[in-house]
C-alpha positions, 0 to 999 in steps of 0.5 A: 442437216436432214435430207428429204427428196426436197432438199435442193442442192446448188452446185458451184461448178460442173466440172469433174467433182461439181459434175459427179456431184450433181450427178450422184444427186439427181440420180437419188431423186434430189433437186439439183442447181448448178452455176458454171461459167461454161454455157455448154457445161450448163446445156450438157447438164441439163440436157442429161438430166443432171441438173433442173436450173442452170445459170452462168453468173446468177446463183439466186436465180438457181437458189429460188425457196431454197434453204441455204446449205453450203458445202464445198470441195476443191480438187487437188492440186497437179503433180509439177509439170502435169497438164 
């Protein structure tokens, strides 16, 4: 896959690598999305320039004259009796 500066990204999820990653993107110039079911994930997101569109349950609303690339990432699991 070859990126330009109009490739878009959505990300699924702005927590701690969701957010990095939307993050890192906008700060090279990429187009970046995001889906979260935290309304104030989404308004801090967009409020810090992280992500252009946000949305809490629509990823095609977010995905519009997208080509669709997937790529995802789960974080690890807790250590036993961490949080």
């Amino acid at each position: 896959m070859e990126l330009t500066k109009d490739t878009r990204f959505l990300i699924i999820g702005l927590g701690l690598i969701g957010g990095c990653y939307a993050r890192g993107l906008a700060k090279h110039g990429y187009h970046v999305a995001a889906v979260d079911q935290n309304p104030e994930s989404i308004r801090y997101a967009l409020a810090e320039g992280m992500i252009e569109k946000g949305s809490e349950s629509q990823p095609r609303s977010c995905l519009a004259g997208a080509t669709p690339r997937c790529s995802g990432s789960i974080p690890p699991r807790w250590p036993a009796g961490y949080g």
